[in-house]
Every structure is written in structure tokens, then in C-alpha cells.
Backbone as a chain_set.jsonl record, in Angstrom:
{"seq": "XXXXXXXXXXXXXXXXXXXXXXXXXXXXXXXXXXXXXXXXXXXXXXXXXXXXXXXXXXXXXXXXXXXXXXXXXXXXXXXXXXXXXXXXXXXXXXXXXXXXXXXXXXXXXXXXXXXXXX", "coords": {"N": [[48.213, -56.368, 91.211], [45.62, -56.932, 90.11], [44.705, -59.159, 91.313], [44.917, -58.36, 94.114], [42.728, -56.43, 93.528], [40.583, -57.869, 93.376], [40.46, -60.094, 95.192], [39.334, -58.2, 97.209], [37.498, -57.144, 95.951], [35.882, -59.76, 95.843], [35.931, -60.347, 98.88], [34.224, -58.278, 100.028], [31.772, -59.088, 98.172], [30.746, -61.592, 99.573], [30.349, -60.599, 102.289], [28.634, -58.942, 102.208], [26.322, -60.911, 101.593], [26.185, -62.479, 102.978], [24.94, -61.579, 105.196], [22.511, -60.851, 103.829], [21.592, -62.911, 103.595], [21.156, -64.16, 105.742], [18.756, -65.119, 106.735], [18.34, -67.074, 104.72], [16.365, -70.416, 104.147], [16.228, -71.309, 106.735], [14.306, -70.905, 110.207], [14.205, -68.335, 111.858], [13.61, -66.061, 114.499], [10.989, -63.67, 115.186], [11.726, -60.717, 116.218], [10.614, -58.663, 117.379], [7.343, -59.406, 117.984], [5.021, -57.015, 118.161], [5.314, -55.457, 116.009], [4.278, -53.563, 113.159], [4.296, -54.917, 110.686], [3.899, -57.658, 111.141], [1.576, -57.781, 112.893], [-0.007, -56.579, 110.898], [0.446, -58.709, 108.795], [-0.701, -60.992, 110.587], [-3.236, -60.559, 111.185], [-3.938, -60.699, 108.54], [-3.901, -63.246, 108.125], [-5.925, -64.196, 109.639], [-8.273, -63.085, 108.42], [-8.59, -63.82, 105.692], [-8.491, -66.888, 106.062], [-11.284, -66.774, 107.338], [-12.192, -66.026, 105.458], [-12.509, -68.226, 103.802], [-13.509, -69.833, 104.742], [-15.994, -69.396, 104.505], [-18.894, -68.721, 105.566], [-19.501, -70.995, 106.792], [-18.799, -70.768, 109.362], [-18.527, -69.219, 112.346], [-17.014, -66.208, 112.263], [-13.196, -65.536, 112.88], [-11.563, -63.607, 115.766], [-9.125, -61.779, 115.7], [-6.566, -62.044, 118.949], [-3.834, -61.995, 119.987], [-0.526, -61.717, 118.134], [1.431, -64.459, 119.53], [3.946, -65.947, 119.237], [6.654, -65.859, 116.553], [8.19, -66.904, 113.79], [10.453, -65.766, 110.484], [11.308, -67.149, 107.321], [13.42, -66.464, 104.862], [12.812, -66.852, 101.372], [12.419, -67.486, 97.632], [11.654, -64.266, 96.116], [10.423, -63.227, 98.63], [9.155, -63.758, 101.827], [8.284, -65.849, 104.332], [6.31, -66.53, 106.853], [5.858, -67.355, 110.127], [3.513, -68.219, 112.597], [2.554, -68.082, 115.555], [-0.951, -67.47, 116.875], [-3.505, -65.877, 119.269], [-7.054, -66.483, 119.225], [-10.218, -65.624, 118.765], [-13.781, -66.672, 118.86], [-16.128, -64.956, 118.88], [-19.166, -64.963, 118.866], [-19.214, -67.438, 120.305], [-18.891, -67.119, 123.022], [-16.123, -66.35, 125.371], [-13.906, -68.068, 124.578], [-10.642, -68.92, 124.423], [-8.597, -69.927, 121.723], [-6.247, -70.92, 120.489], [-4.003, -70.785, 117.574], [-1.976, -72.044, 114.83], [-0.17, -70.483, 111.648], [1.123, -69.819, 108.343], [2.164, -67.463, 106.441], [2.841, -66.136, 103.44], [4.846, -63.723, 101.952], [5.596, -61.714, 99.471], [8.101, -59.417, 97.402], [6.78, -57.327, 97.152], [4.773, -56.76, 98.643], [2.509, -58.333, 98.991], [0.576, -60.84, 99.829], [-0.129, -64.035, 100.822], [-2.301, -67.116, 101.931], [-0.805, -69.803, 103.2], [-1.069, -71.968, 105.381], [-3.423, -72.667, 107.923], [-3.958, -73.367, 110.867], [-5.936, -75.134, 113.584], [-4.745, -75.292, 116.671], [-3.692, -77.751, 119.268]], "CA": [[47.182, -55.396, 91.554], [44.311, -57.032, 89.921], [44.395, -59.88, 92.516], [43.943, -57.2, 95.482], [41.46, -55.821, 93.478], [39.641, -59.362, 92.876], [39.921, -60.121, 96.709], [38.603, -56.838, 97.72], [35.482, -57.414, 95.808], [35.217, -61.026, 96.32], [35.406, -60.416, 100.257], [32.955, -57.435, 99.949], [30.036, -59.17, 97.765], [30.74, -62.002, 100.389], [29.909, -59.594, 103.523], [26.799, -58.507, 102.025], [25.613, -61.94, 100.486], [25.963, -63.382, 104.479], [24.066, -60.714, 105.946], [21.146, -60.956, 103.383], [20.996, -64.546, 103.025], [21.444, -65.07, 106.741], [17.819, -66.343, 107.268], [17.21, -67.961, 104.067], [16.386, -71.602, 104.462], [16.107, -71.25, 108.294], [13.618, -70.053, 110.275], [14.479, -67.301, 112.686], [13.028, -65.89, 115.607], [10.56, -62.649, 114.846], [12.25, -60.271, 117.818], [9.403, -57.697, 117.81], [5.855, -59.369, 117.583], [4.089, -56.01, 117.665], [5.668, -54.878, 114.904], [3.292, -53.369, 112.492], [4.463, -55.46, 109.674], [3.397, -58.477, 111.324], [0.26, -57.472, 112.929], [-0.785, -56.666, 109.864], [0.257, -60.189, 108.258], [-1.419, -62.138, 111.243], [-5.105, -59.913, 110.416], [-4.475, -60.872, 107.272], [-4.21, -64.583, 108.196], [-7.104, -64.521, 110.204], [-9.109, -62.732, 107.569], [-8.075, -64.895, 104.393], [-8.877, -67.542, 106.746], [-12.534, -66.5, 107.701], [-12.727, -65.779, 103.926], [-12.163, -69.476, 103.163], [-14.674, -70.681, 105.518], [-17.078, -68.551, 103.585], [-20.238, -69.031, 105.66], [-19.55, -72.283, 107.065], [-18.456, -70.503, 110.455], [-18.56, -67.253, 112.704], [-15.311, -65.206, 111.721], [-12.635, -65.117, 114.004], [-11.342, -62.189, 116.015], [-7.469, -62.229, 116.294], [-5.936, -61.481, 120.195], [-2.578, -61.472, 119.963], [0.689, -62.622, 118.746], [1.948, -65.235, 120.404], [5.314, -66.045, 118.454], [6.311, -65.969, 115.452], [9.194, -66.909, 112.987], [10.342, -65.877, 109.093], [12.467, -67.557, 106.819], [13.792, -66.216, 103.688], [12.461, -67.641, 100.39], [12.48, -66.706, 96.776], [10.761, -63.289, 95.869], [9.89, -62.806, 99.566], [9.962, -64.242, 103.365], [7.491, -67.106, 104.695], [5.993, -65.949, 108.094], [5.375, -68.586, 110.853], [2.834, -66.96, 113.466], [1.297, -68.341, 116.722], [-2.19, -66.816, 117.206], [-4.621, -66.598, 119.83], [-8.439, -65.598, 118.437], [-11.698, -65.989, 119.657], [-14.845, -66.414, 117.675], [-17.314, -63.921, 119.399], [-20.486, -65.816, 119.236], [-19.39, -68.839, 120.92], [-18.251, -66.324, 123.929], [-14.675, -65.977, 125.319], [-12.568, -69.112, 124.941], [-9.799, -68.704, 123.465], [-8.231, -70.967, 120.903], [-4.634, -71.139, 120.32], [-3.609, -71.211, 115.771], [-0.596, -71.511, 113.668], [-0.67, -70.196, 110.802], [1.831, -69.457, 107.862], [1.888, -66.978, 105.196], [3.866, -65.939, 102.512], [4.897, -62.363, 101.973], [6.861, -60.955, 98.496], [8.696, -58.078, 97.91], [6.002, -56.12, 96.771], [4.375, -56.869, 100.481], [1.547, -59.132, 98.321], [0.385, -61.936, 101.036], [-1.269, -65.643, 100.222], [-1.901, -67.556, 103.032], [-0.548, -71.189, 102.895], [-1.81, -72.744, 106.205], [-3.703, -71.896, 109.243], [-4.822, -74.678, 111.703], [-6.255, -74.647, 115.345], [-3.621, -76.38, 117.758], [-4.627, -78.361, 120.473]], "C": [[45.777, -55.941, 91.239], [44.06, -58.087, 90.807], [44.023, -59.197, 93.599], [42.784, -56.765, 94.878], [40.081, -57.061, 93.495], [39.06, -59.614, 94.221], [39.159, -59.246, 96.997], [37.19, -57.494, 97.275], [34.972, -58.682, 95.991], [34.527, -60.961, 97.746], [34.098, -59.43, 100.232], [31.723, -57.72, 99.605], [29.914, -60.46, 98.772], [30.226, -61.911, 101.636], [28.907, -59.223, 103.211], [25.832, -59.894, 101.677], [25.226, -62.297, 101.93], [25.038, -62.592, 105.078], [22.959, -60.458, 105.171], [20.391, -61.856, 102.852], [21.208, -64.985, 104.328], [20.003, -66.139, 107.166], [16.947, -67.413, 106.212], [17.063, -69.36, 104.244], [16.261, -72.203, 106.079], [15.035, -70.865, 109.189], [14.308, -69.381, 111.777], [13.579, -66.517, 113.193], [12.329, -64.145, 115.013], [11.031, -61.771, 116.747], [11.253, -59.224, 118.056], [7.866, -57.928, 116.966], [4.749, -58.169, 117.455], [4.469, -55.368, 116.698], [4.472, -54.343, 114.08], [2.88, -53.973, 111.345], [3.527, -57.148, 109.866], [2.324, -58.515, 112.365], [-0.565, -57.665, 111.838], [-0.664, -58.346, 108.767], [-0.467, -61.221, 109.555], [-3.193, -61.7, 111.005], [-5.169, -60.655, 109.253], [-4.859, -62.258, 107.058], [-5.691, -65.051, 108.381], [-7.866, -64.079, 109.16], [-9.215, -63.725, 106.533], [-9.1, -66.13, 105.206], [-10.283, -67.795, 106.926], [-13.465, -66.432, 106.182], [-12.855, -67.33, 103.213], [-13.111, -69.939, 103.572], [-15.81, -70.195, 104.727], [-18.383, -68.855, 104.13], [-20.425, -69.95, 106.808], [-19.274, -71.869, 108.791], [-18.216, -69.669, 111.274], [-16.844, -67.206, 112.204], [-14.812, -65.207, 113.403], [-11.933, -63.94, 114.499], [-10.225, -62.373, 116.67], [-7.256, -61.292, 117.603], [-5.199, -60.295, 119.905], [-1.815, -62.423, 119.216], [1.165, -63.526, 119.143], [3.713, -65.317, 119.998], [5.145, -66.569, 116.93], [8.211, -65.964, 114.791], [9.111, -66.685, 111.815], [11.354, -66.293, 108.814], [12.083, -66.503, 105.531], [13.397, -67.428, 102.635], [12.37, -66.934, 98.794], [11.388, -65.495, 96.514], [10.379, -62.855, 97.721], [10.366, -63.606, 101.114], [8.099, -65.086, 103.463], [7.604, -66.357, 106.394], [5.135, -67.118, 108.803], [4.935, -67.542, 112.33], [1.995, -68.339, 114.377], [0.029, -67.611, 117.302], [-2.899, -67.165, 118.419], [-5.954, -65.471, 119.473], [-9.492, -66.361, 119.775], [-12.636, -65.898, 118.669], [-15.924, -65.637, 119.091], [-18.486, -64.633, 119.995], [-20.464, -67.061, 120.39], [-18.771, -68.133, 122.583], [-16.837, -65.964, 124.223], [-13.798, -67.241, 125.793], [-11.909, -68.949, 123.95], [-8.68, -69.813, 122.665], [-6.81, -70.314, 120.325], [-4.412, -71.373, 118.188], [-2.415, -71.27, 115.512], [-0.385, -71.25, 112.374], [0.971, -69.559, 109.874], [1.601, -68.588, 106.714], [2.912, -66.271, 104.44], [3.849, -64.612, 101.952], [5.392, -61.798, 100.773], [6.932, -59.928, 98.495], [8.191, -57.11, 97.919], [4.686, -56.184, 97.607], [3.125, -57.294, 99.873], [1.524, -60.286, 99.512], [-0.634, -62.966, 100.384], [-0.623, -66.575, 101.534], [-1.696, -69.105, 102.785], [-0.883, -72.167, 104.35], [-2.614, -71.88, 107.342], [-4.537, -73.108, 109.904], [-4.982, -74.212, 112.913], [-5.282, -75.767, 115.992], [-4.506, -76.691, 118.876], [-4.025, -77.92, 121.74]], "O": [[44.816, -55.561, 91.909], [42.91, -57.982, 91.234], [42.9, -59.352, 94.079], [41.776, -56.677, 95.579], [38.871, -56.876, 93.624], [37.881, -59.507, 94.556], [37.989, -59.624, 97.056], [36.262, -58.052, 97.86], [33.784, -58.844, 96.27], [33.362, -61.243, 98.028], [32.987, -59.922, 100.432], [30.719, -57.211, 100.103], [28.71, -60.597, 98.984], [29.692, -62.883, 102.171], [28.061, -59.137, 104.102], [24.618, -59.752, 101.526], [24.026, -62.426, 102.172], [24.133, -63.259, 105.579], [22.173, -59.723, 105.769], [19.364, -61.924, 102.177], [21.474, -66.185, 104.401], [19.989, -67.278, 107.633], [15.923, -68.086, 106.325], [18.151, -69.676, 104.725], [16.219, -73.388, 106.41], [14.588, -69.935, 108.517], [14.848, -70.093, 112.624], [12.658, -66.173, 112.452], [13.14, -63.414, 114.444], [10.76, -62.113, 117.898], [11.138, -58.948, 119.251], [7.343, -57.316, 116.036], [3.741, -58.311, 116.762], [3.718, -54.419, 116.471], [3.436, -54.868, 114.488], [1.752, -53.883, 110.86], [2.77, -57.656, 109.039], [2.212, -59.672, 112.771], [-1.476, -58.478, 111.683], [-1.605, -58.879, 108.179], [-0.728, -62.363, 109.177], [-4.11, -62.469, 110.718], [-6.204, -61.214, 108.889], [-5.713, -62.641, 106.259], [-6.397, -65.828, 107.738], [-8.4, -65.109, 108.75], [-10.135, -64.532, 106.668], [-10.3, -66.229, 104.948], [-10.658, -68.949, 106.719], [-14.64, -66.633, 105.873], [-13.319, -67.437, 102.078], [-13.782, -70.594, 102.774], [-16.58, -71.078, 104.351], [-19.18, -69.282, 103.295], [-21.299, -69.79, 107.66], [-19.589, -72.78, 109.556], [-17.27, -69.03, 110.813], [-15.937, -67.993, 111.932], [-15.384, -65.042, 114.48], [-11.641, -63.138, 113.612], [-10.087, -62.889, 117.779], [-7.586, -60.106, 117.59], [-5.292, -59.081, 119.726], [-2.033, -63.631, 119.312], [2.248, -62.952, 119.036], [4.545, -64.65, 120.613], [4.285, -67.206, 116.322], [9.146, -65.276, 115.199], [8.046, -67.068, 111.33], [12.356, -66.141, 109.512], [11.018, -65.952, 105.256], [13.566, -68.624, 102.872], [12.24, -65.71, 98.812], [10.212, -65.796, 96.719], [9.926, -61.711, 97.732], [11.502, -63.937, 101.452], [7.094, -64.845, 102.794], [8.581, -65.847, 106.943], [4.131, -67.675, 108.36], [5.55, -66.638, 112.895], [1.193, -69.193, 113.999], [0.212, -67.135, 118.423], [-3.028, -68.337, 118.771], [-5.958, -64.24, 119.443], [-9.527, -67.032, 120.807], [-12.46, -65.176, 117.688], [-16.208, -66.198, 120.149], [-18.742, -64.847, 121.179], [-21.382, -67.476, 121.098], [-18.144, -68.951, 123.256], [-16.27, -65.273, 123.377], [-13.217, -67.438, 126.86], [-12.313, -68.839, 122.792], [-7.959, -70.481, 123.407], [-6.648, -69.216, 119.792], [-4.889, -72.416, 117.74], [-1.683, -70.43, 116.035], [-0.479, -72.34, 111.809], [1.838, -68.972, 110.521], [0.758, -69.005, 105.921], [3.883, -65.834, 105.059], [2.787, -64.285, 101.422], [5.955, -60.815, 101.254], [6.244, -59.196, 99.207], [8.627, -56.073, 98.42], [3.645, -55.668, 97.202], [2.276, -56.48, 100.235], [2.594, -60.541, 100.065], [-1.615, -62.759, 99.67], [0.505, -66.772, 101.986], [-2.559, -69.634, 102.085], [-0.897, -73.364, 104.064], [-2.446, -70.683, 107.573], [-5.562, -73.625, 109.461], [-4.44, -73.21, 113.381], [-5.238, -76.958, 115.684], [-5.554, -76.198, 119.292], [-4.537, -78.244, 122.812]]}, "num_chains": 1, "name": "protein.A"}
């Protein structure tokens, strides 16, 4: 009996461990870019971002979206985001970014890259 009971819970914390560790170490496809969750982490990119430049450059003014992947990582999820912005002043061309930022559980954000693609 205590072997069925052993299996049982082995397979069980098994079935949950796969389904909440499926994207750690991976990155996986974000299936709804308008989400609100990641809206609000690509603003925040761009902002952080504009905040870094501090002076040195008009602020940019995020589009859209483009695509975007998260992996799983300790304390939180790593967010991989294709942007397209525009800086205002310089009129309307639009410049293509990628940009990553790092999310924990207590939805705290620090942005770890953001470059302009060519």
C-alpha cells in the first residue's frame, strides 16, 4: 500500500512540476501580444530606456508589439519583445528594437537590454 501511495504522489508532483517548468530554460512563443501584461512590460522598456539616455536623446514613443517571447527563470520570467517606436521629433520613421526585460513574481521589472535592429 505504501508503494501505491508513493507512486500516486510521485506521478502527481511530476504532472504539475512539467506543466510549470515547461518554459523554463526555453524561450516560448508570447501567443497574445496585446495582452495587457506585456504592453505594459514593453512601455516599460521603452521608458527605462529613454530614462537611461537621460538627455542625450528625444524619448521614444512605442507603436506596437511586434513579437515577443518569455522564458522561465528564477524568481520570475525573462521577456523577449520586438518593438517598433518612433522618436517624434525626427518625424515618422519608424525603427524596428529588441529589447529584453526581466519580470519577478512580485511583477518588479529591470530592463537588461534594448538595442535598435537594423
Amino acid at each position: 500500500m505504501k508503494n501505491i501511495t508513493f507512486l500516486v504522489t510521485m506521478t502527481t508532483f511530476l504532472a504539475i512540476l512539467s506543466t510549470t517548468t515547461a518554459s523554463w530554460g526555453s524561450w516560448q512563443p508570447i501567443k497574445n501580444l496585446n495582452d495587457e501584461n506585456v504592453k505594459e512590460i514593453a512601455g516599460f522598456a521603452v521608458q527605462a530606456y529613454d530614462e537611461q539616455a537621460s538627455g542625450r536623446r528625444p524619448p521614444l514613443k512605442l507603436l506596437k508589439v511586434e513579437s515577443g517571447q518569455f522564458e522561465g527563470v528564477a524568481g520570475g520570467k525573462d521577456y523577449l519583445l520586438t518593438l517598433t517606436a518612433v522618436v517624434p521629433r525626427e518625424g515618422s520613421r519608424v525603427n524596428l528594437y529588441e529589447t529584453i526585460v526581466y519580470e519577478n513574481v512580485g511583477n518588479q521589472k529591470k530592463l537588461l537590454s534594448f538595442k535598435k535592429l537594423l
